[in-house]
Backbone as CSV, one residue per row, in Angstrom:
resi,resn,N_x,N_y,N_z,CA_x,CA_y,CA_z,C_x,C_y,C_z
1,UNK,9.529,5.465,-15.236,8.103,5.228,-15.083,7.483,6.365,-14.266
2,UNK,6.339,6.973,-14.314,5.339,7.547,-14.240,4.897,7.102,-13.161
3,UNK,4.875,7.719,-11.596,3.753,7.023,-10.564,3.934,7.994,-9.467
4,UNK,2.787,7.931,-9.332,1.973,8.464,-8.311,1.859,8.362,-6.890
5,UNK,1.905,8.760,-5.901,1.705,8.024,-4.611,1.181,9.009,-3.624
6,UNK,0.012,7.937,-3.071,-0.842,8.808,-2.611,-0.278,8.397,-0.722
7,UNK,-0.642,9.255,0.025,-0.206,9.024,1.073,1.214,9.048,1.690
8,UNK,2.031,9.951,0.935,3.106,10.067,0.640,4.265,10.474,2.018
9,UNK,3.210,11.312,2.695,3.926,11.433,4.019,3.698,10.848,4.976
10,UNK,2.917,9.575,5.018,2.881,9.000,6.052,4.476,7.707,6.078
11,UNK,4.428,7.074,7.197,5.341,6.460,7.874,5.619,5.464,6.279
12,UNK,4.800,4.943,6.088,4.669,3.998,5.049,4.866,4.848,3.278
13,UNK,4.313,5.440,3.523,4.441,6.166,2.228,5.887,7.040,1.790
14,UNK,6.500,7.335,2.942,7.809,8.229,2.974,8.695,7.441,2.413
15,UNK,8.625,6.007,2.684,9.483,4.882,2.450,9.578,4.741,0.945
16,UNK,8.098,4.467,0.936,7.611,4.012,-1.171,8.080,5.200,-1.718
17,UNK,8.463,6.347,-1.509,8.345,7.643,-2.162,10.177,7.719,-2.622
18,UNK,10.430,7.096,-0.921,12.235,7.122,-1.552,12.632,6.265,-2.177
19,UNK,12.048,4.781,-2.126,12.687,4.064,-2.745,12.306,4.025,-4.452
20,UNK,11.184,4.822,-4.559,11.050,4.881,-6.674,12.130,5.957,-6.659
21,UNK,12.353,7.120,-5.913,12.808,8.191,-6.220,14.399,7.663,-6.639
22,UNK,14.858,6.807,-5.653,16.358,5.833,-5.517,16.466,5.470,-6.996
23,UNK,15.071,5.230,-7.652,15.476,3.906,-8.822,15.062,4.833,-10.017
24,UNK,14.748,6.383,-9.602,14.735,7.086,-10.716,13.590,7.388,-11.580
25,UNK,12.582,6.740,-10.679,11.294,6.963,-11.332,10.792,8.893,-11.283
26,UNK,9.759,9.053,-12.269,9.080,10.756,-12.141,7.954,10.289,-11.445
27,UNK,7.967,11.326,-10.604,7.140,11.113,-9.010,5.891,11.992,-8.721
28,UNK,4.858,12.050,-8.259,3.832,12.909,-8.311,3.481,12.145,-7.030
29,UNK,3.901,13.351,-5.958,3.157,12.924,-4.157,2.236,13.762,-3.874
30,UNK,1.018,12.974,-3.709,-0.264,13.541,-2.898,-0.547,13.742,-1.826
31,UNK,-0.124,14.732,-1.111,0.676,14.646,0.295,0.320,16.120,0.665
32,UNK,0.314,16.604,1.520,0.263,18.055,2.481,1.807,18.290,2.874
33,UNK,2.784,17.312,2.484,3.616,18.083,3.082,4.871,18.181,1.729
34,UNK,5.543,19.319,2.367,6.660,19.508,1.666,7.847,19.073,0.263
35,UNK,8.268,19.313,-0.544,9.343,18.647,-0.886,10.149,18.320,-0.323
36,UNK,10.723,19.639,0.601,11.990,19.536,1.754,11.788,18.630,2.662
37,UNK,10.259,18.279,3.251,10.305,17.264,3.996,10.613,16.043,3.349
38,UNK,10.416,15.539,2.512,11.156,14.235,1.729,12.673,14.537,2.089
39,UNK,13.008,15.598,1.266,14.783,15.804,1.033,14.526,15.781,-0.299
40,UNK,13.800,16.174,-1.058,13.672,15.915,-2.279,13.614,17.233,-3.262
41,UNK,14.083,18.438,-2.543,14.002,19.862,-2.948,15.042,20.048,-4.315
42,UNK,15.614,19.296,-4.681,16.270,20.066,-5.884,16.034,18.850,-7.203
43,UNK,15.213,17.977,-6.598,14.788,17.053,-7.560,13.652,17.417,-8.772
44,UNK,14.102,17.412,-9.750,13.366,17.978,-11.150,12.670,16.937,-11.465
45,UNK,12.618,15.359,-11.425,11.479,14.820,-11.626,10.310,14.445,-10.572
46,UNK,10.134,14.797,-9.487,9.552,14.847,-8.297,8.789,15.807,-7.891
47,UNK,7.380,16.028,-8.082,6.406,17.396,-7.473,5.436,16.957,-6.588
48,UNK,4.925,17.613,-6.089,3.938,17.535,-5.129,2.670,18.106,-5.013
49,UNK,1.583,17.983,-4.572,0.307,17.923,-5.445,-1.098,17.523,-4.023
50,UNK,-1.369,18.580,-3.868,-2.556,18.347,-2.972,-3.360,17.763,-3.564
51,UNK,-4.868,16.625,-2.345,-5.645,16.349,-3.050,-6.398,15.922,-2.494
52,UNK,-7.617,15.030,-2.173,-8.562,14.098,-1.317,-8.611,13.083,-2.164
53,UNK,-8.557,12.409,-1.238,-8.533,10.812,-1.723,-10.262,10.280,-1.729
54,UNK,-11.400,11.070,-1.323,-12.821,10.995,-1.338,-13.601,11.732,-2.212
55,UNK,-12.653,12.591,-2.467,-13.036,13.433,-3.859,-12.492,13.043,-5.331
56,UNK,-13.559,11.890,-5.597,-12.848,11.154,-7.005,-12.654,11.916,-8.549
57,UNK,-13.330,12.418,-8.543,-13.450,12.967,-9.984,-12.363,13.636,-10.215
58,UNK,-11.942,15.010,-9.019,-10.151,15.663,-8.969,-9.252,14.538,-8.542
59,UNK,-9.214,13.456,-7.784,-8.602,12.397,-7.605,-7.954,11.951,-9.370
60,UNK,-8.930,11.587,-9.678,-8.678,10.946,-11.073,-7.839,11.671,-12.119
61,UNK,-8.468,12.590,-11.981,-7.441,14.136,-12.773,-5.958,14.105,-12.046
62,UNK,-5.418,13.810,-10.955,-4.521,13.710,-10.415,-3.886,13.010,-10.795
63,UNK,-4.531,11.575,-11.145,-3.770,10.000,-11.523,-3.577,9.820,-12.971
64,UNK,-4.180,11.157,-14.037,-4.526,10.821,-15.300,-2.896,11.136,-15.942
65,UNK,-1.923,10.199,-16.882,-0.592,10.083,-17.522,0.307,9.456,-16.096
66,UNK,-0.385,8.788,-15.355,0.798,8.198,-14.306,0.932,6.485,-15.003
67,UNK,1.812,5.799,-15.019,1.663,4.534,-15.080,1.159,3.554,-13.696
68,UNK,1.570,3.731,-12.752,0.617,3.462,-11.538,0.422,3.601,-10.817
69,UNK,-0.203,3.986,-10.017,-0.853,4.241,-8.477,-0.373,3.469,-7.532
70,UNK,0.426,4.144,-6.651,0.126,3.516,-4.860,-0.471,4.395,-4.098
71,UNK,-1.068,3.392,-3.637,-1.646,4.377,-2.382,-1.225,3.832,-0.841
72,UNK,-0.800,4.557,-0.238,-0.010,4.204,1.247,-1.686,5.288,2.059
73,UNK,-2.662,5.324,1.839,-3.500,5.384,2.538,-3.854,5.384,4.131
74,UNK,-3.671,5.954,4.821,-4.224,5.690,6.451,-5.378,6.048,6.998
75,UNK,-6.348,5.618,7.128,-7.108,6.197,8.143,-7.101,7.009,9.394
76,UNK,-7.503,8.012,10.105,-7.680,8.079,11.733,-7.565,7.500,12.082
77,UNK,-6.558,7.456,13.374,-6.957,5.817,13.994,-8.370,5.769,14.838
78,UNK,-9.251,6.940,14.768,-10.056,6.522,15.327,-11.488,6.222,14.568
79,UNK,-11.123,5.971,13.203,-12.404,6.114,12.460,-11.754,5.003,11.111
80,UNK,-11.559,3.717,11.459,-11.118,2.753,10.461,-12.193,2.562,9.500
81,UNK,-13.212,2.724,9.652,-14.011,2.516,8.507,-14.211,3.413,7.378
82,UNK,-13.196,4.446,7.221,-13.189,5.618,6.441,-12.495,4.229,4.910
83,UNK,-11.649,3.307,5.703,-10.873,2.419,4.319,-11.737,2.048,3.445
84,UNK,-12.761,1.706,3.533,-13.488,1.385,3.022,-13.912,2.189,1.552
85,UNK,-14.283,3.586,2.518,-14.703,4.522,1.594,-13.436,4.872,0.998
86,UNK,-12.614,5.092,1.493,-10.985,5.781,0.514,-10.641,4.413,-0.541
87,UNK,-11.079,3.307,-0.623,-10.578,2.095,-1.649,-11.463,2.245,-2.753
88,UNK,-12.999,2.272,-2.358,-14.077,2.940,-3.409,-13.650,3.904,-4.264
89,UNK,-13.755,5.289,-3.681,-12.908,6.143,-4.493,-11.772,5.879,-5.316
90,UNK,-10.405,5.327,-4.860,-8.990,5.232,-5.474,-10.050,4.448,-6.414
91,UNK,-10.436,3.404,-6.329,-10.820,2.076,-7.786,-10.975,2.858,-8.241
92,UNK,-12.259,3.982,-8.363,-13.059,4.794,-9.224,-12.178,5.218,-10.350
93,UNK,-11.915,6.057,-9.303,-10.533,7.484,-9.956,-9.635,6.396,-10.844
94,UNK,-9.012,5.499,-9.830,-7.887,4.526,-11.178,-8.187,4.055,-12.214
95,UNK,-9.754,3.607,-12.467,-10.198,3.201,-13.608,-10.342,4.330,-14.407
96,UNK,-11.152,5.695,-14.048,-11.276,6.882,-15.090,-9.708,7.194,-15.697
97,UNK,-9.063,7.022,-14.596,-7.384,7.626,-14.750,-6.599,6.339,-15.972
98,UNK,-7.449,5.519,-15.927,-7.255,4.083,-16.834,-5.312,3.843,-16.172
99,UNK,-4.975,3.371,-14.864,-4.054,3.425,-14.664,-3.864,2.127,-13.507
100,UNK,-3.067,2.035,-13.480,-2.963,0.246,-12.082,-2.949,0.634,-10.900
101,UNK,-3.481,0.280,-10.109,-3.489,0.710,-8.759,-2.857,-0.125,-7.733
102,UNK,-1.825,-0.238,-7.101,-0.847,-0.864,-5.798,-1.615,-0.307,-4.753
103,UNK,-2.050,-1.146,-3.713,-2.614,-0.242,-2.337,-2.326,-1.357,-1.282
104,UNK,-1.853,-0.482,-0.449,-1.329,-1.169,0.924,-2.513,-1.709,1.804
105,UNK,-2.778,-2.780,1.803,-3.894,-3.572,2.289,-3.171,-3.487,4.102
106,UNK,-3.735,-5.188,4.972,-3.655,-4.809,6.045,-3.090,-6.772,6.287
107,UNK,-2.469,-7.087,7.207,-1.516,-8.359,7.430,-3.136,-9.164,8.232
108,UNK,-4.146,-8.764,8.772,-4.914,-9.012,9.448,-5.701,-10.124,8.568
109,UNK,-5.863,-9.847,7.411,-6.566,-11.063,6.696,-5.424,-12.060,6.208
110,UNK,-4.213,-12.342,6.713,-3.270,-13.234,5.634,-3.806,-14.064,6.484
111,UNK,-3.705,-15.479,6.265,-3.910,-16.958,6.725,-2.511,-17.681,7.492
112,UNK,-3.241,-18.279,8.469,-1.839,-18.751,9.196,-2.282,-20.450,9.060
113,UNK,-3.356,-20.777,8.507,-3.627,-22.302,8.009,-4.421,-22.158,7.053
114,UNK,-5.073,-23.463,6.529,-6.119,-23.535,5.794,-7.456,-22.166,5.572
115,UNK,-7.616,-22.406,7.534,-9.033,-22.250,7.213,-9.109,-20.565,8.777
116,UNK,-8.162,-20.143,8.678,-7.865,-19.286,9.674,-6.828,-17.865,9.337
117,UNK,-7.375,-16.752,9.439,-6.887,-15.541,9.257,-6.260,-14.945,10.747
118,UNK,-5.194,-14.405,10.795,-4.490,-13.827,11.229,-5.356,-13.101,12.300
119,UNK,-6.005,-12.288,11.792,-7.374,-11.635,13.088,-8.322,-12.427,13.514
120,UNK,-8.491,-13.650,13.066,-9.457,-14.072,14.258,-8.765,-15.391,14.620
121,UNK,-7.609,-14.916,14.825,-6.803,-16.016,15.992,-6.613,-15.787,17.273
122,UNK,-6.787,-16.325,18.357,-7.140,-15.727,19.835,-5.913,-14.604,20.472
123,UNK,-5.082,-14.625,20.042,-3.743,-13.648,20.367,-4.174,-12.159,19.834
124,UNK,-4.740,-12.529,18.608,-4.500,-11.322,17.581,-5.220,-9.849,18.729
125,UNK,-3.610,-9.096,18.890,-3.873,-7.770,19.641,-5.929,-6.664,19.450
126,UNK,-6.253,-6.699,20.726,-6.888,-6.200,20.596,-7.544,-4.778,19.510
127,UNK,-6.328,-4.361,19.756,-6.543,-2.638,19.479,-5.604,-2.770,18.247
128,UNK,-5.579,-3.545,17.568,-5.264,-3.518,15.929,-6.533,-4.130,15.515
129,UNK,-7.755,-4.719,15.993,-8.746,-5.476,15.381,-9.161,-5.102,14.375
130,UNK,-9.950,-3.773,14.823,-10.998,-3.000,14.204,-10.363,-2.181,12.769
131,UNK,-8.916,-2.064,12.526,-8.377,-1.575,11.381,-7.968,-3.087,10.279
132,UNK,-7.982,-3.745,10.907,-7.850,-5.209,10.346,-8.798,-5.970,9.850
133,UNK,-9.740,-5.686,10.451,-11.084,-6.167,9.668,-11.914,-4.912,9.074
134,UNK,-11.539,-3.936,8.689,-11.661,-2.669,8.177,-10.859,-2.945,6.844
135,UNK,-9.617,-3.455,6.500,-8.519,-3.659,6.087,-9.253,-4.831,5.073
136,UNK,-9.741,-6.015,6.225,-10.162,-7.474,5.472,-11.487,-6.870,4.571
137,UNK,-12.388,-6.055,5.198,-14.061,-5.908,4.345,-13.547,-5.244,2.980
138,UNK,-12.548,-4.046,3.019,-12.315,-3.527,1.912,-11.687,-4.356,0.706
139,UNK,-11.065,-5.394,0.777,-10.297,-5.934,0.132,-11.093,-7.153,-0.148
140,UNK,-11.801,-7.441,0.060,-12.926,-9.007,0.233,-14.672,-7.831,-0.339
141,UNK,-14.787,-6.924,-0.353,-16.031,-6.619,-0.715,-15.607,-5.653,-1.762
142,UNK,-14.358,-5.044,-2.241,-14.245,-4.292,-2.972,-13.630,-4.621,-4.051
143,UNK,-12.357,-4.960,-3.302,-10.928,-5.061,-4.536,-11.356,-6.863,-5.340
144,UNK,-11.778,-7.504,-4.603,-11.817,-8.801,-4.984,-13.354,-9.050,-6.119
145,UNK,-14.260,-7.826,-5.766,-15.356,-8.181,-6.685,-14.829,-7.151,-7.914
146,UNK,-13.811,-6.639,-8.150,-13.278,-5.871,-8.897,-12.917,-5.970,-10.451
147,UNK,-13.408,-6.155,-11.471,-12.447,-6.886,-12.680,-12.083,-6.274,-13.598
148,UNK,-12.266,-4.875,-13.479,-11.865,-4.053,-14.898,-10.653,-3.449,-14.494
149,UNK,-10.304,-2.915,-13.396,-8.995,-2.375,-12.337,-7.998,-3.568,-12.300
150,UNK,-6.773,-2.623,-13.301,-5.553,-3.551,-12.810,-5.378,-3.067,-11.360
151,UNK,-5.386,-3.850,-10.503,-5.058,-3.699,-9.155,-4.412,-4.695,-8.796
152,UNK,-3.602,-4.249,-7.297,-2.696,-5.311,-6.549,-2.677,-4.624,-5.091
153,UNK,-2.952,-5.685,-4.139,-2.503,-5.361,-2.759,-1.723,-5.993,-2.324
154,UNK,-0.688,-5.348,-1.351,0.154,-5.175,-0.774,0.424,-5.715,0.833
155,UNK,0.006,-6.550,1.184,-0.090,-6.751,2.827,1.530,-6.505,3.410
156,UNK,1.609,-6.056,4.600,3.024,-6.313,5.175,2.732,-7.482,6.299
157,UNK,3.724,-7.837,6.660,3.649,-8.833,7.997,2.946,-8.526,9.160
158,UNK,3.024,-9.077,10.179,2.318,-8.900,11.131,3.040,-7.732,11.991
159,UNK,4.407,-7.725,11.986,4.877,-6.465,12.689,5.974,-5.648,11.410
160,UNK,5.294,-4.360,11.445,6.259,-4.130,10.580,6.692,-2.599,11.021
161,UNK,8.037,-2.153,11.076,8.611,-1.583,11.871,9.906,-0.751,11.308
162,UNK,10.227,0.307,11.642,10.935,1.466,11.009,12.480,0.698,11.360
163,UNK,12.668,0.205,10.329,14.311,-0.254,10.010,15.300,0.066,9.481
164,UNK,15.710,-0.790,8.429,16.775,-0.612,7.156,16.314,-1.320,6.106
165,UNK,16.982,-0.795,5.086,16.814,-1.869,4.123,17.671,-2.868,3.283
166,UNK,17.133,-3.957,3.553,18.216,-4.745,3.232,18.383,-6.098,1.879
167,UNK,17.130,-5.554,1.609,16.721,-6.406,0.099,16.617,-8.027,0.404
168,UNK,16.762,-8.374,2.123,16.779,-9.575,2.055,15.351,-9.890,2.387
169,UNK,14.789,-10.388,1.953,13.295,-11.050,2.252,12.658,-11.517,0.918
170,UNK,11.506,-12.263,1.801,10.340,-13.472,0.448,8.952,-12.758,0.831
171,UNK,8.941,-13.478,-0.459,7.125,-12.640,-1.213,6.490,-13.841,-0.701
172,UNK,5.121,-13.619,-0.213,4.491,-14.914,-0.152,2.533,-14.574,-0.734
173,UNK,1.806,-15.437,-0.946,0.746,-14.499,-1.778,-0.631,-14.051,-0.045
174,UNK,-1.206,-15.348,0.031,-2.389,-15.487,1.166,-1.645,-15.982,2.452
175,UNK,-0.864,-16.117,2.365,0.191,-16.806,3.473,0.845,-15.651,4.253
176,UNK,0.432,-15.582,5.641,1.316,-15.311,6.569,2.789,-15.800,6.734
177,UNK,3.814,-14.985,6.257,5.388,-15.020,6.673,5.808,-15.095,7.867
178,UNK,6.522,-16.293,8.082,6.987,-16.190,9.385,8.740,-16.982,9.198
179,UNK,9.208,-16.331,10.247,10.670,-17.432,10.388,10.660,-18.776,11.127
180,UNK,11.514,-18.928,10.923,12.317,-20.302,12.487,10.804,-20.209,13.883
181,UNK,11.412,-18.741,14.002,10.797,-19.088,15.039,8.947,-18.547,15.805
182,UNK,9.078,-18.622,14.313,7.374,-17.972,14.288,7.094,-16.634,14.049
183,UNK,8.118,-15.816,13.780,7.756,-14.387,14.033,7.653,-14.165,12.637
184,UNK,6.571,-12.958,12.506,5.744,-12.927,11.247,6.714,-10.683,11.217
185,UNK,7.565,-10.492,10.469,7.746,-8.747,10.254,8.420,-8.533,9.330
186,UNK,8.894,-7.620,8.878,9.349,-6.543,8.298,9.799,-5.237,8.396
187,UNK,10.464,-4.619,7.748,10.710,-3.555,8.027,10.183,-2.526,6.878
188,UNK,9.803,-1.058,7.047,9.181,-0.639,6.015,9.832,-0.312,4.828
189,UNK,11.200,0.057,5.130,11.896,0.323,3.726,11.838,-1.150,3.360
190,UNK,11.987,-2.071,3.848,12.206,-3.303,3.024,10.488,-3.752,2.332
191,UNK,9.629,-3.246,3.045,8.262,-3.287,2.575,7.861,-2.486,1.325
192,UNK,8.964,-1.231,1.404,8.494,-0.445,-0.081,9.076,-0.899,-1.253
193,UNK,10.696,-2.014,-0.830,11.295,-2.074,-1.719,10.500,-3.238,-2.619
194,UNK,10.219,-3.969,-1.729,8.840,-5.089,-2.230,7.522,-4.526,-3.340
195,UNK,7.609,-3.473,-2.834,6.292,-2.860,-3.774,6.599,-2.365,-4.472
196,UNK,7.896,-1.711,-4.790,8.861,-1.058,-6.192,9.064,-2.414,-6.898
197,UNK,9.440,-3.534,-6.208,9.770,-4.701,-6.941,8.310,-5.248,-7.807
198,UNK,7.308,-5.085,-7.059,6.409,-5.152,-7.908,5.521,-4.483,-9.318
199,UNK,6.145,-3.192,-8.629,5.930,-2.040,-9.875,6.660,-2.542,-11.607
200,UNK,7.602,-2.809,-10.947,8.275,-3.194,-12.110,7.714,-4.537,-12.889
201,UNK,7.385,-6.123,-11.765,7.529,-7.039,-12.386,6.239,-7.265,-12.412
202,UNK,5.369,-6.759,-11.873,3.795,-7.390,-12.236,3.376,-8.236,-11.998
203,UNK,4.040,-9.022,-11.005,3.521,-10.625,-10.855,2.312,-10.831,-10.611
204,UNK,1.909,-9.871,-9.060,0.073,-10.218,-8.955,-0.689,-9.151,-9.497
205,UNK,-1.376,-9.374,-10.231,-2.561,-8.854,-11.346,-3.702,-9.204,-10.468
206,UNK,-4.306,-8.177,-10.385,-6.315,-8.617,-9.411,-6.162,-9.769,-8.290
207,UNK,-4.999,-9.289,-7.735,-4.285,-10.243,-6.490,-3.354,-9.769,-5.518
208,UNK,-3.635,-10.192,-4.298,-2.853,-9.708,-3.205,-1.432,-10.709,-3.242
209,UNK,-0.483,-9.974,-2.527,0.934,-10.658,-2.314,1.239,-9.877,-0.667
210,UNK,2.427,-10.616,0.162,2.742,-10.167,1.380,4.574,-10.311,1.150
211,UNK,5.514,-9.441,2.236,5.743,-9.509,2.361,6.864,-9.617,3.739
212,UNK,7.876,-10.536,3.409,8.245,-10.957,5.005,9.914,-11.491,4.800
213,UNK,10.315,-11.436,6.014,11.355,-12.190,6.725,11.422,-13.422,6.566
């Protein structure tokens, strides 16, 4: 399969990049950095490919013969409302590119009851707020009024953290993951392997899924 991934050198994206590369997929990273920085230098189906993710029209030209799009996307951390504008664009571009788009949403909108999201529960860390409800507007004003874009987001848990991977974990859709003993994480290779797992099986169509421990 054919895919794309945008955000390729970040923490999150390095992960998604090895684990299609593992399963043999042809790879196209939108990234500033290196092949060698992957480890991916003598790999013949794997190139690399500058680009802006705000500049849709070359965006789209980028995504055009991929089968689907991820985008491992980050903002500044000091300017979260750029998500907004970088989700606008990717839709754009993915629809001209007529291609599916995977994008790593944010754990801040999953639900921990009925009638209660993850960020506006009285614990929820200060100084993750403002990327979390940056995270929630894009995905609730964009992706969700969306209907011509095969799209799917991606939430990770509430802590998710440079591990191993171990293929053991559950998908859950609006639901916050948690164990025994309440703790809501993941690890990121096990977070990409989740989103390769989805590449393949398609389960959520114009729908978010999470994954967890």
């Amino acid at each position: 399969m054919k895919i794309t991934i945008i955000g390729a050198g970040g923490n999150i994206g390095q992960r998604i990049a090895k684990e299609a590369a593992t399963r043999g997929h042809e790879l196209t990273l939108i990234t500033s950095k290196s092949l060698d920085f992957f480890g991916f230098a003598s790999a013949d189906n794997i190139k690399v490919k500058s680009g802006d993710v705000f500049k849709t029209d070359q965006l789209s030209e980028l995504l055009k013969g991929s089968d689907v799009v991820i985008s491992a996307y980050a903002p500044p951390a000091d300017n979260s409302e750029l998500i907004s504008k970088a989700s606008s664009s990717l839709i754009e571009a993915a629809k001209k590119a007529k291609v599916r788009l995977i994008a790593v949403g944010g754990a801040g909108s999953l639900y921990v009851n009925d009638n209660t999201q993850l960020v506006d529960t009285p614990d929820f860390p200060e100084v993750y707020k403002t990327i979390a409800l940056a995270h929630r507007t894009a995905m609730e004003n964009l992706y969700y009024e969306e209907t011509e874009l095969n799209w799917t987001i991606a939430s990770p848990s509430a802590y998710i953290f440079e591990g191993e991977r171990t293929n053991q974990f559950r998908i859950g859709n609006n639901n916050l993951l948690t164990n025994e003993k309440g703790e809501s994480a993941i690890s990121m290779e096990d977070f990409a392997v989740g989103i390769l797992n989805e590449v393949d099986e398609a389960r959520f169509i114009k729908a978010r899924f999470t994954i967890g421990y």
